[in-house]
N, C-alpha and C positions, 0 to 999 in steps of 0.2 A: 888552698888559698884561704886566708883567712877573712872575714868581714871585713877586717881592716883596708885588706887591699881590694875592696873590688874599683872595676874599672868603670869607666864614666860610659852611661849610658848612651847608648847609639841612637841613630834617626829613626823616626817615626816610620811606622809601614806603612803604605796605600791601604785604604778604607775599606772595607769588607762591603761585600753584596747586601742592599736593603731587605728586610724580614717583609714578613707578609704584611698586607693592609690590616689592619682591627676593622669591627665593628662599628657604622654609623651610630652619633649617640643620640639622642630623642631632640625632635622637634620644638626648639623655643615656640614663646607663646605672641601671641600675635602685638605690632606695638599698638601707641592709643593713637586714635581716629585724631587727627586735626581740624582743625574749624575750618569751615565750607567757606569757598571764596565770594567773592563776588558777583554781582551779575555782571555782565557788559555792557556798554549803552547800549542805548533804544538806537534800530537804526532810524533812516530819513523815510518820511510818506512820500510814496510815490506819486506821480502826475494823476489828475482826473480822469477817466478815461471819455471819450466819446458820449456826447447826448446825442439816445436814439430820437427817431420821431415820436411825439405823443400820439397819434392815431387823430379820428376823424373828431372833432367837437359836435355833443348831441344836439337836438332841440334844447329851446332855452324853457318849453314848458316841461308838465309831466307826461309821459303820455303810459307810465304805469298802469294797470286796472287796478283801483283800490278796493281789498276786499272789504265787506261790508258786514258779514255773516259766514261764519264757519262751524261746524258742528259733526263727532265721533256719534253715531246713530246704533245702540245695538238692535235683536231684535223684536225687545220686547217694547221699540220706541224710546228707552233713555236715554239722557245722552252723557256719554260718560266726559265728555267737555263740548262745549258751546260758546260763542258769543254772537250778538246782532239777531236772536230768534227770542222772540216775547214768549214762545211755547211751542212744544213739539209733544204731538200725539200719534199713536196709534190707532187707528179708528179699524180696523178689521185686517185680516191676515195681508200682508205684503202691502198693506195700505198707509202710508205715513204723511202727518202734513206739518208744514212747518211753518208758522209766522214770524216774517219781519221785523223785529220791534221799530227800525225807521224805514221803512221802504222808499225809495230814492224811482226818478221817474223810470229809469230804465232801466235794468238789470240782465245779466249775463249769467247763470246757474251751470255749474259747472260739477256734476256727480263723478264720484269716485266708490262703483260700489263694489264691496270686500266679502264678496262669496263664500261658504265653509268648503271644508277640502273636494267635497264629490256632489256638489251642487255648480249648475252651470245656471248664471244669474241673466235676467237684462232688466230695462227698470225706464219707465215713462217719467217725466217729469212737466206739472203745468206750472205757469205760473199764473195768478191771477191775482193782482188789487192787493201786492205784499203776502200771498198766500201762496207755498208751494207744496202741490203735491206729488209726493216720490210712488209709487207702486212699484211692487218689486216682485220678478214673475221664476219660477225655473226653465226648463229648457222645452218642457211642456206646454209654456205657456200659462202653467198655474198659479193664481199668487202664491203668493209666497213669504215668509217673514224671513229676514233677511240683515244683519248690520251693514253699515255703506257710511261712507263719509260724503260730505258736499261740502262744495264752496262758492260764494255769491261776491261775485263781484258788478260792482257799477260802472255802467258806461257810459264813457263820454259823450 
């Protein structure tokens, strides 16, 4: 047969079995960030809650003791802060006296004395005519020098 004659092409054949999958191709790149929304309203305040009771109302005076004099005592007699004392001395071992600079009719003295680590302290206190004196002893009974703090207050 020659070119001339060929005959007309026939139908198409059912579709062949699918090839294998390829290879995943590389990861696009990320898109760009969008602008940030809004906030939401504010919601509503809620109700007051319950008032508790106030407690009991004090006296209408003071009945505070106001201090008057206070004073850090070390033991050589200085005072490394003060107020309300015209002078502080040391007059002999574990002997200290303190003046009043206003001495008020009656007074209340109040010692707070601060021992060293392996000394066990006790300590007299007079008062007399705006004049107090501290003595400060060991456990022996010895005087003793000693730092100590005080506090003076006035009584009603």
């Amino acid at each position: 047969m020659s070119n001339d004659e060929q005959g007309k092409r026939g139908p198409r054949g059912p579709r062949g079995p699918s090839g294998e999958t390829g290879a995943t191709g590389p990861t696009g790149g990320a898109g760009v960030t969008g602008s940030r929304g809004s906030t939401g309203p504010t919601g509503f305040t809620g109700p007051t809650g319950p008032t508790g009771s106030t407690g009991a109302t004090g006296p209408a005076t003071n009945t505070i003791l106001p201090v008057i004099a206070a004073a850090i005592i070390d033991q050589t007699g200085a005072a490394s802060a003060q107020f309300g004392f015209s002078s502080i001395t040391r007059s002999g071992p574990g002997d200290y006296t303190l003046v009043l600079a206003a001495p008020p009719a009656l007074v209340r003295v109040l010692p707070s004395i601060t021992p060293g680590l392996d000394v066990e302290l006790s300590c007299l206190i007079y008062l007399v005519f705006g004049h107090i004196e501290v003595l400060t002893f060991d456990s022996s009974g010895n005087p003793i020098d000693s730092s100590f703090q005080i506090v003076v207050f006035e009584f009603p």
